[in-house]
mmCIF file of the N, C-alpha and C atoms, coordinates in Angstrom:
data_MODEL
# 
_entry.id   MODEL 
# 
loop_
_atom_site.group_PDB 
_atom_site.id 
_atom_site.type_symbol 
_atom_site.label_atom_id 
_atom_site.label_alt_id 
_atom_site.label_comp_id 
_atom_site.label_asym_id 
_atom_site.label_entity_id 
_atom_site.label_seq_id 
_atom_site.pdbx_PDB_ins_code 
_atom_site.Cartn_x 
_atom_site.Cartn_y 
_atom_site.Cartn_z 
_atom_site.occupancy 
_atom_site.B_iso_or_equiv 
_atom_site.pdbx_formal_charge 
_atom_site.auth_seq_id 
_atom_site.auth_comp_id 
_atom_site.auth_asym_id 
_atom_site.auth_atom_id 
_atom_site.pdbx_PDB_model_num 
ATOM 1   N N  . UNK A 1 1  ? 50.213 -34.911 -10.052 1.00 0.00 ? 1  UNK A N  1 
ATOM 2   C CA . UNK A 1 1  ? 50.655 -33.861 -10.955 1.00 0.00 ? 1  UNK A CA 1 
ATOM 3   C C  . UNK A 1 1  ? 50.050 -32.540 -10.493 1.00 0.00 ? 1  UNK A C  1 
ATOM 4   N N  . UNK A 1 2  ? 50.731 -31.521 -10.159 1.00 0.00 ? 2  UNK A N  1 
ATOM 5   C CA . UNK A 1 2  ? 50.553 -29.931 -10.243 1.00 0.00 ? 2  UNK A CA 1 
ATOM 6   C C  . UNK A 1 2  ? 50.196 -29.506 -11.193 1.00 0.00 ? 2  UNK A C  1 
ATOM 7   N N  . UNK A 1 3  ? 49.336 -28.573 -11.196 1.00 0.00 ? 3  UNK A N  1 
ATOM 8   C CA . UNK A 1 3  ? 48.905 -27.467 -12.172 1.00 0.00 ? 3  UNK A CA 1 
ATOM 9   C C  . UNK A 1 3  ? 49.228 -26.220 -11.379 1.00 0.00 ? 3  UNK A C  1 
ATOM 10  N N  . UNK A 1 4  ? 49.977 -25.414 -12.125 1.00 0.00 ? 4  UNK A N  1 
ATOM 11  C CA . UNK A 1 4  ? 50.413 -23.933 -11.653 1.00 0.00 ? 4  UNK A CA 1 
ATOM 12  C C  . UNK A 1 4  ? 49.843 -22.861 -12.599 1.00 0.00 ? 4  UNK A C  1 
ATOM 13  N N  . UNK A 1 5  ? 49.566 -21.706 -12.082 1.00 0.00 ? 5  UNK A N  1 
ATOM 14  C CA . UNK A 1 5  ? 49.533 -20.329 -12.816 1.00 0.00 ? 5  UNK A CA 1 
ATOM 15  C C  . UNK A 1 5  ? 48.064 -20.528 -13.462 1.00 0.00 ? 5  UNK A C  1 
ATOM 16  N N  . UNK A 1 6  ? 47.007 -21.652 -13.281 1.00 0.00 ? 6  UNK A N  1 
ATOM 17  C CA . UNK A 1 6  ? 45.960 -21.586 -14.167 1.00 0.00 ? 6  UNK A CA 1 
ATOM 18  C C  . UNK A 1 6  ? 44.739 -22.359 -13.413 1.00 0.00 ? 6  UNK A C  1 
ATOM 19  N N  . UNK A 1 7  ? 43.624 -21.762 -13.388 1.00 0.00 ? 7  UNK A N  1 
ATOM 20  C CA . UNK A 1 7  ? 42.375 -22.519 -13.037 1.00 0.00 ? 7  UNK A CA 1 
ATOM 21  C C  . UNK A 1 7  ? 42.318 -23.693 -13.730 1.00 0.00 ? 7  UNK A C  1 
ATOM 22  N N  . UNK A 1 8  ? 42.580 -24.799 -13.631 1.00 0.00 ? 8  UNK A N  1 
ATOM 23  C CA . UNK A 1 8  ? 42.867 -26.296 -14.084 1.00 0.00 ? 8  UNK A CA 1 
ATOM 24  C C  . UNK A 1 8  ? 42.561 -27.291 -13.211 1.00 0.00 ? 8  UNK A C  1 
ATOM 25  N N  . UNK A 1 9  ? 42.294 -28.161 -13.316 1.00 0.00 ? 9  UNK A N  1 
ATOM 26  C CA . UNK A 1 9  ? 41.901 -29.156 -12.602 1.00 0.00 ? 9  UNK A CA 1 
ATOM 27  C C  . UNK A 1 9  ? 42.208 -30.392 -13.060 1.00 0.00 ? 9  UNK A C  1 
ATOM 28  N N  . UNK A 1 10 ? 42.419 -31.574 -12.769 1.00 0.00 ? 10 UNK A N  1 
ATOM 29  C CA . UNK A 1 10 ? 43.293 -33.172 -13.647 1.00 0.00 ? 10 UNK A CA 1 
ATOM 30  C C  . UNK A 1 10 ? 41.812 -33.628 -13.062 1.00 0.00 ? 10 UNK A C  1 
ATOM 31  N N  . UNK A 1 11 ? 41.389 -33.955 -14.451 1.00 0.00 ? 11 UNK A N  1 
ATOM 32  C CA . UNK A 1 11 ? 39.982 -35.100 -14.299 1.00 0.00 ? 11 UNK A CA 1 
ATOM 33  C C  . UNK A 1 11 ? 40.245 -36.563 -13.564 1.00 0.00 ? 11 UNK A C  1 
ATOM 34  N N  . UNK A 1 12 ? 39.595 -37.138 -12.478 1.00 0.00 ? 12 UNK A N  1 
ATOM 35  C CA . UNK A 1 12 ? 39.995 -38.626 -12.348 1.00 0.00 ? 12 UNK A CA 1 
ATOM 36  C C  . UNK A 1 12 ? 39.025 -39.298 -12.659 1.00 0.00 ? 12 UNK A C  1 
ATOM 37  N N  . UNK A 1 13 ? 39.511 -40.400 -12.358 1.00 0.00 ? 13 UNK A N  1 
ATOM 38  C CA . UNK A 1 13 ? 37.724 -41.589 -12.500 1.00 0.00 ? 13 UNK A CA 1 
ATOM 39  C C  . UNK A 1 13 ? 36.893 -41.025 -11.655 1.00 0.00 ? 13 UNK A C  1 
ATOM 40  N N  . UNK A 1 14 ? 35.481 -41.056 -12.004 1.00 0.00 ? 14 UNK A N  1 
ATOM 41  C CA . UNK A 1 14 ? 34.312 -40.950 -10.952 1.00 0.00 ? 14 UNK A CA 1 
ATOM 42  C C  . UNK A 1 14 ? 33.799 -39.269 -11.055 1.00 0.00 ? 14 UNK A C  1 
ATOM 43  N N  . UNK A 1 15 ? 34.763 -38.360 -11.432 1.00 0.00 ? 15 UNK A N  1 
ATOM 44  C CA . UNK A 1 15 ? 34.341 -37.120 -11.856 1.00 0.00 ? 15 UNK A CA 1 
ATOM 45  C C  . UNK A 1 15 ? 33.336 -37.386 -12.837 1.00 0.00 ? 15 UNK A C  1 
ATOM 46  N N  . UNK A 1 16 ? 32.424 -35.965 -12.575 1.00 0.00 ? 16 UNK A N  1 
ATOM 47  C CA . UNK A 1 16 ? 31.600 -36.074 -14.336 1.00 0.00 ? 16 UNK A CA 1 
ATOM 48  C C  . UNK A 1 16 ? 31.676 -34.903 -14.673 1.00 0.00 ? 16 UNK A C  1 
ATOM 49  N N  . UNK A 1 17 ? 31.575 -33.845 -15.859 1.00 0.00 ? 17 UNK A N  1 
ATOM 50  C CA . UNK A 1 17 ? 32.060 -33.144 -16.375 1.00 0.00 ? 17 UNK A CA 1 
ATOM 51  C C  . UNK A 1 17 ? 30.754 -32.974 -17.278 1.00 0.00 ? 17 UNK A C  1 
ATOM 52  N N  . UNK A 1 18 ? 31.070 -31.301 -17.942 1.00 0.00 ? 18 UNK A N  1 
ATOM 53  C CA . UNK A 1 18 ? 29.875 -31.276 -19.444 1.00 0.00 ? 18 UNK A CA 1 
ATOM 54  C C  . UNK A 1 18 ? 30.591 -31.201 -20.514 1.00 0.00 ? 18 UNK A C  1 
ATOM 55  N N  . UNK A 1 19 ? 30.093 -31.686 -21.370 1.00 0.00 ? 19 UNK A N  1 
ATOM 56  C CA . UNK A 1 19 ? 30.800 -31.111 -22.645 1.00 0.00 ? 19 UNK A CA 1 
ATOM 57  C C  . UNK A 1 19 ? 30.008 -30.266 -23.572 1.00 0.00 ? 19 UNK A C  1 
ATOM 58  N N  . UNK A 1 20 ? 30.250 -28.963 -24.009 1.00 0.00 ? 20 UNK A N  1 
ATOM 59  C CA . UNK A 1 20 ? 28.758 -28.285 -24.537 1.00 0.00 ? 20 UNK A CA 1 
ATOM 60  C C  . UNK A 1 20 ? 29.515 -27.756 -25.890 1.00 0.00 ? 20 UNK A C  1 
ATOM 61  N N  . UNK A 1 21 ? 29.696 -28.343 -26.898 1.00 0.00 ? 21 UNK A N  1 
ATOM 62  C CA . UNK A 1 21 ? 29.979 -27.506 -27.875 1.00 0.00 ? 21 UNK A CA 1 
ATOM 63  C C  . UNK A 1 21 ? 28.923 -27.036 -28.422 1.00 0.00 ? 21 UNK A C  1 
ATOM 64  N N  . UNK A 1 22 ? 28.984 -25.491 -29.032 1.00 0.00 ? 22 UNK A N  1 
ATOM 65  C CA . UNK A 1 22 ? 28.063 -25.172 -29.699 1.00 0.00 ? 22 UNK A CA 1 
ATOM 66  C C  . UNK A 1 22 ? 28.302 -23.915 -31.011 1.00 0.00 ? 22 UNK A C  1 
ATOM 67  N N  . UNK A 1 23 ? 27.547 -23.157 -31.889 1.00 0.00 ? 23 UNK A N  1 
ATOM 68  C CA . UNK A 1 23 ? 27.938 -22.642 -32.568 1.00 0.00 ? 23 UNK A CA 1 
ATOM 69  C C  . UNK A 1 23 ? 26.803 -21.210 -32.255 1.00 0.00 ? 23 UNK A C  1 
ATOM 70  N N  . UNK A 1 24 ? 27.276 -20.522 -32.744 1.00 0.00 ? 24 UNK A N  1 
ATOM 71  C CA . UNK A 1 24 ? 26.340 -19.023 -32.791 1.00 0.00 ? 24 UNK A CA 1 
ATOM 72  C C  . UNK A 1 24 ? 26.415 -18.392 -33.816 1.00 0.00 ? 24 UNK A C  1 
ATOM 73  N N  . UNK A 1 25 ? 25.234 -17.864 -34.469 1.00 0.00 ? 25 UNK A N  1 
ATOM 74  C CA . UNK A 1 25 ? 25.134 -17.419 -35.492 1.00 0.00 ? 25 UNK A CA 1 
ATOM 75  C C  . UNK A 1 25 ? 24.567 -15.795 -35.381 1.00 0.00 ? 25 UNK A C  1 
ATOM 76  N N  . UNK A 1 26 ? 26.128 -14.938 -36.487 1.00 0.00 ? 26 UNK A N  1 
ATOM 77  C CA . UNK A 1 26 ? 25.625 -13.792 -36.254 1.00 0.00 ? 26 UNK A CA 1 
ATOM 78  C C  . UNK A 1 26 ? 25.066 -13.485 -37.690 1.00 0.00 ? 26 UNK A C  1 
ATOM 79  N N  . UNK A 1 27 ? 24.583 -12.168 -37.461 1.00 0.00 ? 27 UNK A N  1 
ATOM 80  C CA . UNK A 1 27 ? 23.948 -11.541 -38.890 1.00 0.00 ? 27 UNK A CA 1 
ATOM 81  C C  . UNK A 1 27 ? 25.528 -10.686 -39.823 1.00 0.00 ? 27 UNK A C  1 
ATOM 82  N N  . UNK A 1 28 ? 25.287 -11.640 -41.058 1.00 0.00 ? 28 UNK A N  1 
ATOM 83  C CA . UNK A 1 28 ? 26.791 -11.168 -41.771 1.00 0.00 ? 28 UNK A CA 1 
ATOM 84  C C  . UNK A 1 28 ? 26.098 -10.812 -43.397 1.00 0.00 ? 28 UNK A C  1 
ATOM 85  N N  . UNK A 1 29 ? 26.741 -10.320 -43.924 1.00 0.00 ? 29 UNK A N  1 
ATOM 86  C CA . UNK A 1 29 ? 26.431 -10.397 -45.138 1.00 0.00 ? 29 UNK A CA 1 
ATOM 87  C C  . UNK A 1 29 ? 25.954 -11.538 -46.565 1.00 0.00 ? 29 UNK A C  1 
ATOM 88  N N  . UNK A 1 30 ? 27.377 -12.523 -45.870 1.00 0.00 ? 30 UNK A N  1 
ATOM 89  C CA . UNK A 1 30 ? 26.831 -13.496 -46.286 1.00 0.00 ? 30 UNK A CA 1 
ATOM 90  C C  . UNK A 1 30 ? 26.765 -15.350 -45.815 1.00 0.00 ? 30 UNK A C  1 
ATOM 91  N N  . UNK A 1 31 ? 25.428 -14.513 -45.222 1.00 0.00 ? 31 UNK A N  1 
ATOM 92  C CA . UNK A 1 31 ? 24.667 -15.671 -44.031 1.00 0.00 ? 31 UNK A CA 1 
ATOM 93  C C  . UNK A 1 31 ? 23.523 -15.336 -44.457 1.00 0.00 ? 31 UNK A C  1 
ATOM 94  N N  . UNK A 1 32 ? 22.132 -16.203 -44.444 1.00 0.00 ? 32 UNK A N  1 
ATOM 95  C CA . UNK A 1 32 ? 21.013 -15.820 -45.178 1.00 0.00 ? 32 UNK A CA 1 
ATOM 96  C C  . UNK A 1 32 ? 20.490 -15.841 -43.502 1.00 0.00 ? 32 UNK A C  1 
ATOM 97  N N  . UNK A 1 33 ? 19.445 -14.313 -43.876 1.00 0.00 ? 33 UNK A N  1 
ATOM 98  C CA . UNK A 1 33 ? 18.837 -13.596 -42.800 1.00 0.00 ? 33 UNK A CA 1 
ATOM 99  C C  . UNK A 1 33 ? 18.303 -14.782 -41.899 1.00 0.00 ? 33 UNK A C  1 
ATOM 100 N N  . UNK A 1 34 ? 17.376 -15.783 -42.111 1.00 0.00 ? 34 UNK A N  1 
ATOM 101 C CA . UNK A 1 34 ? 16.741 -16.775 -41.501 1.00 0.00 ? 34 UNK A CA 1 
ATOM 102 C C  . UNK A 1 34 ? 17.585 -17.380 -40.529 1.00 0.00 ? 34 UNK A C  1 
ATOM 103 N N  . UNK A 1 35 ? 18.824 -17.403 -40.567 1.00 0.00 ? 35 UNK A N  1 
ATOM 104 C CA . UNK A 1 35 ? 20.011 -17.906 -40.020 1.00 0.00 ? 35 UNK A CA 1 
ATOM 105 C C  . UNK A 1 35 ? 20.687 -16.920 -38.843 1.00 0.00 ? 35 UNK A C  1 
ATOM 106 N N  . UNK A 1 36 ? 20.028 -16.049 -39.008 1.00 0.00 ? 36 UNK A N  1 
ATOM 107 C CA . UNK A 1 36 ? 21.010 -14.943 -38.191 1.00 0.00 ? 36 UNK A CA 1 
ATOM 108 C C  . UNK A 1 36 ? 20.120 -14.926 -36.333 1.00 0.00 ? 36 UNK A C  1 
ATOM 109 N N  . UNK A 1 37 ? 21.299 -14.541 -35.818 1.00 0.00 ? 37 UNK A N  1 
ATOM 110 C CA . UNK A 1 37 ? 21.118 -14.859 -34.383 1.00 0.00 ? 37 UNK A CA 1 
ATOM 111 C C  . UNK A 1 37 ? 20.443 -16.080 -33.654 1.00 0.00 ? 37 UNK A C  1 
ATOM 112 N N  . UNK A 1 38 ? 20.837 -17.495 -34.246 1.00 0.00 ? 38 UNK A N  1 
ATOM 113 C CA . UNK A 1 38 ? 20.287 -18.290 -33.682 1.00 0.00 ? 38 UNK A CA 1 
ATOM 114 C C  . UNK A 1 38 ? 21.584 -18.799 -33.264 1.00 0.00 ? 38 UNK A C  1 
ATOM 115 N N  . UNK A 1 39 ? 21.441 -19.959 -31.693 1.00 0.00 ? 39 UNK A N  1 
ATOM 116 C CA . UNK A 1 39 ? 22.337 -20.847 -31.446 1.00 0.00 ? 39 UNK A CA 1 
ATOM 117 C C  . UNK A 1 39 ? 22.139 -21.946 -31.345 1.00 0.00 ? 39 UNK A C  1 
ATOM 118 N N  . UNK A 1 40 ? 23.511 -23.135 -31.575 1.00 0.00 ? 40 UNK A N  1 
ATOM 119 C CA . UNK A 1 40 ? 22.805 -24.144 -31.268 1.00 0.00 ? 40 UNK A CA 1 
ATOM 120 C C  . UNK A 1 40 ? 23.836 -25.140 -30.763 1.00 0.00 ? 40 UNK A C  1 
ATOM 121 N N  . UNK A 1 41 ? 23.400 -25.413 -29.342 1.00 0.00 ? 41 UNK A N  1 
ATOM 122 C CA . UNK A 1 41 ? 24.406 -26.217 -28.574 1.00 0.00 ? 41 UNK A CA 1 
ATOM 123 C C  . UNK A 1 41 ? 23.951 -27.482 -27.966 1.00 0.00 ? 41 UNK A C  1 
ATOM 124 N N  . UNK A 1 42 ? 24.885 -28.603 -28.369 1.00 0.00 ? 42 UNK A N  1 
ATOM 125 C CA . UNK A 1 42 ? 24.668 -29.634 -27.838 1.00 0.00 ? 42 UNK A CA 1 
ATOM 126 C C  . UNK A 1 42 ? 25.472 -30.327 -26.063 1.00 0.00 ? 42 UNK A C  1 
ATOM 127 N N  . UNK A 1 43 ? 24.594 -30.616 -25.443 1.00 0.00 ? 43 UNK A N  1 
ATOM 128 C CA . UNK A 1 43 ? 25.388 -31.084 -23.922 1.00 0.00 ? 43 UNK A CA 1 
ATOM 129 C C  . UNK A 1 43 ? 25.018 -32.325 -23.393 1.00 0.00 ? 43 UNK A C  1 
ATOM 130 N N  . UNK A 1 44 ? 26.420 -33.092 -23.536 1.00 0.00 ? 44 UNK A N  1 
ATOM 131 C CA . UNK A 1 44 ? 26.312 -34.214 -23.157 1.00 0.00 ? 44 UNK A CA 1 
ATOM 132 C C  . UNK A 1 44 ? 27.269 -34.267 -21.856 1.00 0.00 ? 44 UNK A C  1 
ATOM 133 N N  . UNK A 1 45 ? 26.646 -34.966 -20.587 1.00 0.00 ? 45 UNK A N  1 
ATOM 134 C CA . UNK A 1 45 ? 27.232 -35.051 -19.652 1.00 0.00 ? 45 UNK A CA 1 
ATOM 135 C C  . UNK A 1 45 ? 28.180 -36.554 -19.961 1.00 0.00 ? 45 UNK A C  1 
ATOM 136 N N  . UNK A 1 46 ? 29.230 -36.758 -19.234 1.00 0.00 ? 46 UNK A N  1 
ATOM 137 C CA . UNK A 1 46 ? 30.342 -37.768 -19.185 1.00 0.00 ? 46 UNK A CA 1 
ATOM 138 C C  . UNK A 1 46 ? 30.815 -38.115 -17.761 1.00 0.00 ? 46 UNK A C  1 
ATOM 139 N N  . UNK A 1 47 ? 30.771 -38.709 -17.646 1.00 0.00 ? 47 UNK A N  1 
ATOM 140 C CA . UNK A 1 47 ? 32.073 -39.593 -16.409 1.00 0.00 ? 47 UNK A CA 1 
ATOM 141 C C  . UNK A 1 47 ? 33.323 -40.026 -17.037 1.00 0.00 ? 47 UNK A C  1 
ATOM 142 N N  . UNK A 1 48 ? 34.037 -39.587 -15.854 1.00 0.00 ? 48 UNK A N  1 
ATOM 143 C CA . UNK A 1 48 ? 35.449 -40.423 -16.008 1.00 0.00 ? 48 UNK A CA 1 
ATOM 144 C C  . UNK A 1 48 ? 35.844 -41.316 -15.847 1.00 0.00 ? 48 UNK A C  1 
ATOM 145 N N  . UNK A 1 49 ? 36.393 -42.172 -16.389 1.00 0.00 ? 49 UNK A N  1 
ATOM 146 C CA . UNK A 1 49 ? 36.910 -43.452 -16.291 1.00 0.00 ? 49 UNK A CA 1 
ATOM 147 C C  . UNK A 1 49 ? 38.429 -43.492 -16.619 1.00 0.00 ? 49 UNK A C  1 
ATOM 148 N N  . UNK A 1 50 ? 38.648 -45.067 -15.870 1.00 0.00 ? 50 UNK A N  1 
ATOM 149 C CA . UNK A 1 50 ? 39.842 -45.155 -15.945 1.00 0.00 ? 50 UNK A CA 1 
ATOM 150 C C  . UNK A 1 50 ? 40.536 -45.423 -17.570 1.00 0.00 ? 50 UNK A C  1 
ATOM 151 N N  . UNK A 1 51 ? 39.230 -45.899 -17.980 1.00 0.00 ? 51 UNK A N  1 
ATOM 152 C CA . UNK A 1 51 ? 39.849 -45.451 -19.778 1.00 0.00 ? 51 UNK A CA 1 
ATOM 153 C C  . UNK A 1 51 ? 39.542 -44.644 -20.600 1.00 0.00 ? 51 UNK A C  1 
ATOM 154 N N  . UNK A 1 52 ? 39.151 -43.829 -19.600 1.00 0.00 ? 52 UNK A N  1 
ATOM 155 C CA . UNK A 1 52 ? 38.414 -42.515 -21.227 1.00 0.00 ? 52 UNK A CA 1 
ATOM 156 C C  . UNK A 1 52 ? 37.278 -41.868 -19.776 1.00 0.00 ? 52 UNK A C  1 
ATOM 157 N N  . UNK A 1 53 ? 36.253 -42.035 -21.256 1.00 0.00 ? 53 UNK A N  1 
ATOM 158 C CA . UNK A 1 53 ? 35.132 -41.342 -20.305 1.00 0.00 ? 53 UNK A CA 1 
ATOM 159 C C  . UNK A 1 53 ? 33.899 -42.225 -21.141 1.00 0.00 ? 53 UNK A C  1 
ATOM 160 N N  . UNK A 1 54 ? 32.471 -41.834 -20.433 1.00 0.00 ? 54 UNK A N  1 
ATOM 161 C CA . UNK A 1 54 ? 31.608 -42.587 -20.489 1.00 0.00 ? 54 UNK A CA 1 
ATOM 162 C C  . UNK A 1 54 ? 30.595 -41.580 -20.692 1.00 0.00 ? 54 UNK A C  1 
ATOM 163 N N  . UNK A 1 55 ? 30.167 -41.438 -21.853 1.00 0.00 ? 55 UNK A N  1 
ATOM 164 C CA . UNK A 1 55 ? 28.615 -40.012 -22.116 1.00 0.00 ? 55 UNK A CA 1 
ATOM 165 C C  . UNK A 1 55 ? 27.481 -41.029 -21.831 1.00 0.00 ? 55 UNK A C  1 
ATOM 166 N N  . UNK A 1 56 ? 27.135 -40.205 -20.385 1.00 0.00 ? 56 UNK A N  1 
ATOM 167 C CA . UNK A 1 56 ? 25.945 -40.563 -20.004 1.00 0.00 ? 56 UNK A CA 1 
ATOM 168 C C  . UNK A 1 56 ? 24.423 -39.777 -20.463 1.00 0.00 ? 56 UNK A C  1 
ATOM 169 N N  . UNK A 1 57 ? 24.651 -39.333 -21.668 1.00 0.00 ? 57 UNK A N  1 
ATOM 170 C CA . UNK A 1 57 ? 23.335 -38.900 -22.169 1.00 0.00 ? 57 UNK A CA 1 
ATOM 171 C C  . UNK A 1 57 ? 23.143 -39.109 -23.658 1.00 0.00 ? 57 UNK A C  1 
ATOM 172 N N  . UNK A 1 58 ? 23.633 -40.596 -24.154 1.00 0.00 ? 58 UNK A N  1 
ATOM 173 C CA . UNK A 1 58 ? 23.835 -40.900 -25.630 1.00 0.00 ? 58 UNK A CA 1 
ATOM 174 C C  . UNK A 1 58 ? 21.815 -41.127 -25.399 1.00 0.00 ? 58 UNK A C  1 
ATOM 175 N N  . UNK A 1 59 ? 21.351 -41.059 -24.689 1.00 0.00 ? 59 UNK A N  1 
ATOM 176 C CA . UNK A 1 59 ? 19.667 -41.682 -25.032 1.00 0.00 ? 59 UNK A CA 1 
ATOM 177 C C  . UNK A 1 59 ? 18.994 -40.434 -25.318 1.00 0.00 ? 59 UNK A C  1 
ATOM 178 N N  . UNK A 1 60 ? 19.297 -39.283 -25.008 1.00 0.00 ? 60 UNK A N  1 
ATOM 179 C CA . UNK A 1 60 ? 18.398 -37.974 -25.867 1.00 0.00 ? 60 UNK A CA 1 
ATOM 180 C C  . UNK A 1 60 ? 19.011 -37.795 -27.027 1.00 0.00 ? 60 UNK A C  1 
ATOM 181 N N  . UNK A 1 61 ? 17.528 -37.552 -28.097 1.00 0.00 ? 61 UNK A N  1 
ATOM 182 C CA . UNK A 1 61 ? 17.742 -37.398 -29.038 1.00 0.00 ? 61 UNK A CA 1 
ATOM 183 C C  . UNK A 1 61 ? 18.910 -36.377 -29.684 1.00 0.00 ? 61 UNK A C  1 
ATOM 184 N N  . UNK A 1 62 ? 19.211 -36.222 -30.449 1.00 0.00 ? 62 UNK A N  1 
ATOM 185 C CA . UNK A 1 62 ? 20.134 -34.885 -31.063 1.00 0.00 ? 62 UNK A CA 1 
ATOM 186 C C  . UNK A 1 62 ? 19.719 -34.972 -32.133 1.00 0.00 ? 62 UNK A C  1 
ATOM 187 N N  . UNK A 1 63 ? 19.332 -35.891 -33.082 1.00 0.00 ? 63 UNK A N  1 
ATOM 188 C CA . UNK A 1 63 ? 19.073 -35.534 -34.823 1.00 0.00 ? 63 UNK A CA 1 
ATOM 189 C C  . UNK A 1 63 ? 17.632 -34.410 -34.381 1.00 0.00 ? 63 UNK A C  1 
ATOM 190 N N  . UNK A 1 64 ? 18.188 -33.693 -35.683 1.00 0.00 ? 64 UNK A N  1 
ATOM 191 C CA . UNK A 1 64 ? 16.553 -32.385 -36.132 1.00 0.00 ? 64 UNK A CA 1 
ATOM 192 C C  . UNK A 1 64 ? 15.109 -33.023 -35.765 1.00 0.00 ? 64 UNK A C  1 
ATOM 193 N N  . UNK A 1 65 ? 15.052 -34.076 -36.797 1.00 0.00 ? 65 UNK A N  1 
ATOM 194 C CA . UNK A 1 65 ? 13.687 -34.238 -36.844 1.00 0.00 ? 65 UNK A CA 1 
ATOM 195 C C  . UNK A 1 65 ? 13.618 -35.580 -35.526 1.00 0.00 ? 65 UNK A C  1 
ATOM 196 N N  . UNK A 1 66 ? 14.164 -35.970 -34.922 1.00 0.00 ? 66 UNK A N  1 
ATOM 197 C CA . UNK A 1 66 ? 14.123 -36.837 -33.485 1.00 0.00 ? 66 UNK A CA 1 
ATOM 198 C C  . UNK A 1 66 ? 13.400 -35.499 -32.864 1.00 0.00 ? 66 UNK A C  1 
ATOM 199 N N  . UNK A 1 67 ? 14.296 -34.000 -32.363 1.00 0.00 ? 67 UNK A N  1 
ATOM 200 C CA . UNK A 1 67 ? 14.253 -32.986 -31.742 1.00 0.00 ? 67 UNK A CA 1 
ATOM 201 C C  . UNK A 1 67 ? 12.508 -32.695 -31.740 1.00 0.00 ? 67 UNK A C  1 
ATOM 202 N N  . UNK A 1 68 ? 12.567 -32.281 -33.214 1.00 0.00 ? 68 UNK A N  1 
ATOM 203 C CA . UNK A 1 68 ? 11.113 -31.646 -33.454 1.00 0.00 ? 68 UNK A CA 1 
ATOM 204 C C  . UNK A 1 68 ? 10.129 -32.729 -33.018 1.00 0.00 ? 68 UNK A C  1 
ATOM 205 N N  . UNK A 1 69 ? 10.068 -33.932 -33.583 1.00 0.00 ? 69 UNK A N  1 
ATOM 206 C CA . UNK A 1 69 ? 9.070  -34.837 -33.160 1.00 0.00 ? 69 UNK A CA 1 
ATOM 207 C C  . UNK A 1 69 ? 9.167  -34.673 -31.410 1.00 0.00 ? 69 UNK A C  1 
ATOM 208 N N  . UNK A 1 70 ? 10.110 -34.539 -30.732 1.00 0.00 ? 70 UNK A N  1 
ATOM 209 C CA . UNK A 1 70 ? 9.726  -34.749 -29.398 1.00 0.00 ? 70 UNK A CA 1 
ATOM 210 C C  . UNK A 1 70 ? 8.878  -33.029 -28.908 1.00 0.00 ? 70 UNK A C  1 
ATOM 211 N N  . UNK A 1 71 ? 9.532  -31.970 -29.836 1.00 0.00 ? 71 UNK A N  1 
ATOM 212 C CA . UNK A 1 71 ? 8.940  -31.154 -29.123 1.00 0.00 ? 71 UNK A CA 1 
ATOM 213 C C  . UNK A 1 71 ? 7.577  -30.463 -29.369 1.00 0.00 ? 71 UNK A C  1 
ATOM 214 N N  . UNK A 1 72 ? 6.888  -31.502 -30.203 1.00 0.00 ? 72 UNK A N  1 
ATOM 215 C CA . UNK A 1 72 ? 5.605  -31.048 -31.194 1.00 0.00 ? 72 UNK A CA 1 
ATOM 216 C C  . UNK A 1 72 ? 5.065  -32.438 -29.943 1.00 0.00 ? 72 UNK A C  1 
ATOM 217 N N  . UNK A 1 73 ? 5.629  -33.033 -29.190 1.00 0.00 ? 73 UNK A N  1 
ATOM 218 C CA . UNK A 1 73 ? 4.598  -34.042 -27.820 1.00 0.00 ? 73 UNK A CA 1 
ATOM 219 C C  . UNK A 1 73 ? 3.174  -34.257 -28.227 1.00 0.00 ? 73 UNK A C  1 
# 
């Protein structure tokens, strides 16, 4: 399959890829100050497979207090 007119690429098996969703927080009226200008993004790397994909980083933590406990070491 072609891709035209666009930086695109067709994932196959054996590729790995990031996935980083994240959110950003601006200063609004109504957003409480403590909240303002922080971000917070999660990245889990994946492989491709022939049925999907495979997140090869389900073993780091992501819950809050997992986070903090690791970074208070």
């Amino acid at each position: 399959e072609l891709i035209k007119d666009r930086p695109s690429r067709i994932l196959r098996p054996g590729m790995v890829t990031t996935i980083e969703p994240g959110i950003y927080v601006r200063p609004a009226e109504d957003v409480p100050e403590m909240y303002w200008n922080i971000g917070i993004r999660i990245e889990d790397d994946a492989v491709v497979t022939e049925d999907g994909c495979e997140l090869i980083t389900r073993g780091v933590p992501v819950l809050a207090d997992e986070i903090e406990h690791l970074m208070q070491g």
